[in-house]
N, C-alpha and C positions, 0 to 999 in steps of 0.2 A: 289523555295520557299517550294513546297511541302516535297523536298527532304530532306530540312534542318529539317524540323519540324518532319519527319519521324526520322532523325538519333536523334535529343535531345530525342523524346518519350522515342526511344531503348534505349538509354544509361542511363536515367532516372530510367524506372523501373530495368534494369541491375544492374546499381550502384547508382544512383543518391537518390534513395528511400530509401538507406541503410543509407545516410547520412543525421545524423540532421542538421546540419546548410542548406543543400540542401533544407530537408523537410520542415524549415522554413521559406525559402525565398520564396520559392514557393507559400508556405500559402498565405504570404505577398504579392506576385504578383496576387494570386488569387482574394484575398480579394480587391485588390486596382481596376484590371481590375474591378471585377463584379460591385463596386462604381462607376466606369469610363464609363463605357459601358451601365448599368443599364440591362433593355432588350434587348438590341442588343447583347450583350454577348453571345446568345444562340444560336441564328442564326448564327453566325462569327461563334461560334464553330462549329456548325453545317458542314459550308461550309468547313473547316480545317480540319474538321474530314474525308468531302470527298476525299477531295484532296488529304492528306496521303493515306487513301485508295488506291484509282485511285494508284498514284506514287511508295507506297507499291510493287502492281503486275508490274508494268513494271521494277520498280528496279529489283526484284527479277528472272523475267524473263534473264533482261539481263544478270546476274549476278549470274546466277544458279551456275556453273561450280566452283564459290568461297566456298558455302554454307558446303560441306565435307569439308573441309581447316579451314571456319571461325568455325564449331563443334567441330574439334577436339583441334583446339587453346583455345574456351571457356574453353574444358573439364580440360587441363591440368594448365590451367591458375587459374581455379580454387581449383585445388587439390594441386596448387601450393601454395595459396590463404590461401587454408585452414591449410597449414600445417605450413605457416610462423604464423598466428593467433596462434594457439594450442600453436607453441614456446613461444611467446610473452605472452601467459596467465598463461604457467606453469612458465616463468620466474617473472613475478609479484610480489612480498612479498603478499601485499591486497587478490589477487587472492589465494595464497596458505594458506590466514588466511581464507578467509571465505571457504574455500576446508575444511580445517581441522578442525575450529571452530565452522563454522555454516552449514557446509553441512554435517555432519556425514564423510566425507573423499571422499566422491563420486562427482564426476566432474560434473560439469553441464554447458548448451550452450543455450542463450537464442538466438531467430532467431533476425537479422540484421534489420530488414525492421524496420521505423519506424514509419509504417502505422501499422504495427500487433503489433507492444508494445503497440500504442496509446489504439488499439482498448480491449489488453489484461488487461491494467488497468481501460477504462471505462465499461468493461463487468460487472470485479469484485469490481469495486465502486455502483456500479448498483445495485448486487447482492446480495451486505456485508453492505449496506446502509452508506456506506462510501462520507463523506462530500465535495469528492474531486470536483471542479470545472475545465473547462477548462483547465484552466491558471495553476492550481497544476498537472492537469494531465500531461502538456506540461513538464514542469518542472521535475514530476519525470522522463518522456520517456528522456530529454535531462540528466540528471544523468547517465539513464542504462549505457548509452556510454560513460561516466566517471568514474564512480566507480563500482569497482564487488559488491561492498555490494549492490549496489541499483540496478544491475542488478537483483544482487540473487534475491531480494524483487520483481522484475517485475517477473521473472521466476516463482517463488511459488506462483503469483497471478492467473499464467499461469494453477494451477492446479486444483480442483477438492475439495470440502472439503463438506462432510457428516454434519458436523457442523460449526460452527463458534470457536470452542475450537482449532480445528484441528490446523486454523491457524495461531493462538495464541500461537500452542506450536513450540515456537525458541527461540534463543540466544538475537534474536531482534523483542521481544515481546512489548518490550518499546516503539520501535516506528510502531508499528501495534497498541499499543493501543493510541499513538497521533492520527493517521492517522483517526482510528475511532471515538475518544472521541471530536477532535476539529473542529470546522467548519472552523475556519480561521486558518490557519497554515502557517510558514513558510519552505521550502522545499531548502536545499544545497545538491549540489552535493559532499560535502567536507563530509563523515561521519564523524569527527569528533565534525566538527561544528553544524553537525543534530543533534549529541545526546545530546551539551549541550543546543541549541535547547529545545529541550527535556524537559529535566533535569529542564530548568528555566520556563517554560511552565507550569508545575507540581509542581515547586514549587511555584509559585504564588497562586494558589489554595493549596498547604498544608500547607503551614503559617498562614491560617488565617483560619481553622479550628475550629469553635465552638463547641469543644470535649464535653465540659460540660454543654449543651443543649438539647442535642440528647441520647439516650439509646440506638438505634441499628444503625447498620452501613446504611443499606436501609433508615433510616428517613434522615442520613446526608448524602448519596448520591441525594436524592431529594433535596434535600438545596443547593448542590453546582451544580446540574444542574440547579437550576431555576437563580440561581445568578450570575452562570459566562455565560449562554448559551452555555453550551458541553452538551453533550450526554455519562455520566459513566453509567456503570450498575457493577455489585457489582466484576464481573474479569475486567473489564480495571482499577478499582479503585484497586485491590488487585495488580494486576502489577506493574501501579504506584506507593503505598507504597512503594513494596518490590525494583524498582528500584532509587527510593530516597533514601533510607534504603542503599543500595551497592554501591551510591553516599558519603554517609558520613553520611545524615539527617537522627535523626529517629522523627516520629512525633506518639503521643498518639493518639489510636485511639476509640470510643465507645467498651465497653466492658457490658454482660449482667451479672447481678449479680442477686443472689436468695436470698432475704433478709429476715433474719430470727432471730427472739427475741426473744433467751432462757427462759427469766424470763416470758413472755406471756405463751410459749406456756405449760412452769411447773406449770404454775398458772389454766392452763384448764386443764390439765392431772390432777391435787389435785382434783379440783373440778369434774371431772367425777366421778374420783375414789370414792369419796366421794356421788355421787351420784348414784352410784351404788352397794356401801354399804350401804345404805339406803333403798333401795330397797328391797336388803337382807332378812332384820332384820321385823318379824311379827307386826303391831299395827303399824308401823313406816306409816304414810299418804307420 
């Protein structure tokens, strides 16, 4: 018993963690035992946890003499591993467009695990005050492993950003400002389908636009965050425009004008003038 539960652990963190449908079943087992068991769960673990232990060392004992053999089989199995992936990423199309579209041309490898995506997009939802929920964050980590474009987006969350501009500036700025501005969102693994997504997301809020009400742009981003409940500030609103705008849509937007009445203001320029050629002139009160 011990022994079996020892070999699922290894192969688990090995390869089984690397795989989402794994990660999810797992959840699912978790989540059902802990229902199932209640407090007993902890104890049972407990004792499971021993007994691997214990079994651990007497496997290992018996079984030393394998351990050089089973090392050097990992090593090359994985350098084996890695270099069928590499092929399979440079043959891609997807892969070689966000290489050359959205990564400036340089390669990038986001890590397997999909314990460390989970954790790399709840860091920087945390961080970025990003409205992501469990269930979006599951959703985006099960994409990484479908499409490079949402991989890319987990990777760059992966990084480090001085501002919030920083990472705002990409190709797929469109959907970092969804990502920000909506609390309820829908999330595909299809980037196509994300960005009309998008697209229709944005436009339900730019169609109904009360341009001639407002005078600056800040008073109607306060209007259409109290009304739809998102969160714009005056760059994910400029985003938005501009990627409606290279959709096809253009929509009018508040503009500030300096209003100015010729015949008013020649009408005070007279009379100064005149009032100060009065002043001039000696006896003149």
């Amino acid at each position: 018993m011990g022994t079996i539960f020892f070999i699922l652990l290894c192969w688990y963190f090995v390869k089984g963690r690397d795989d989402p449908n794994v990660h999810n079943a797992a959840k699912k087992a978790a989540g059902g035992t802990a229902k199932a068991a209640g407090g007993c769960f902890t104890v049972i673990f407990i004792l499971i946890g021993l007994t691997i232990v214990s079994t651990a060392f007497g496997i290992l004992s018996a079984f030393s003499w394998l351990i050089p053999f089973i090392f050097v089989f990992a090593v090359i199995s994985a350098i084996s591993k890695s270099g069928k992936e590499k092929k399979q990423r440079e043959k891609s199309p997807e892969y070689r467009d966000v290489v050359q579209n959205y990564n400036q041309g340089e390669e990038f490898k986001l890590t397997k695990s999909t314990d460390k995506r989970i954790r790399i997009i709840s860091r920087f939802s945390k961080k970025h005050n990003l409205a992501l929920n469990d269930d979006q964050i599951e959703l985006i980590m099960n994409a990484s492993y479908v499409s490079y474009h949402w991989e890319k987006e987990v990777y760059d969350m992966s990084k480090s950003y001085s501002v919030e501009a920083e990472w705002f500036k990409s190709e797929t700025d469109w959907l970092r400002a969804y990502l920000k501005v909506f609390p309820i969102m829908d999330i595909s693994s299809d980037f196509l389908i994300q960005k009309k997504i998008v697209k229709d997301s944005f436009l339900e809020i730019f169609r109904n636009l009360p341009t001639g009400s407002y005078y600056t742009t800040n008073e109607l981003i306060k209007w259409i965050n109290n009304k739809y409940m998102v969160n714009f500030d005056e760059m994910s609103f400029r985003i938005a425009h501009r990627f409606l705008e290279e959709c096809g849509y253009s929509f009018k937007l508040p503009t500030t004008h300096i209003l100015r009445n010729d015949s008013e203001i020649d009408k005070l320029a007279e009379a100064y003038d005149r009032m100060e050629g009065s002043a001039g002139k000696p006896g003149v009160m």
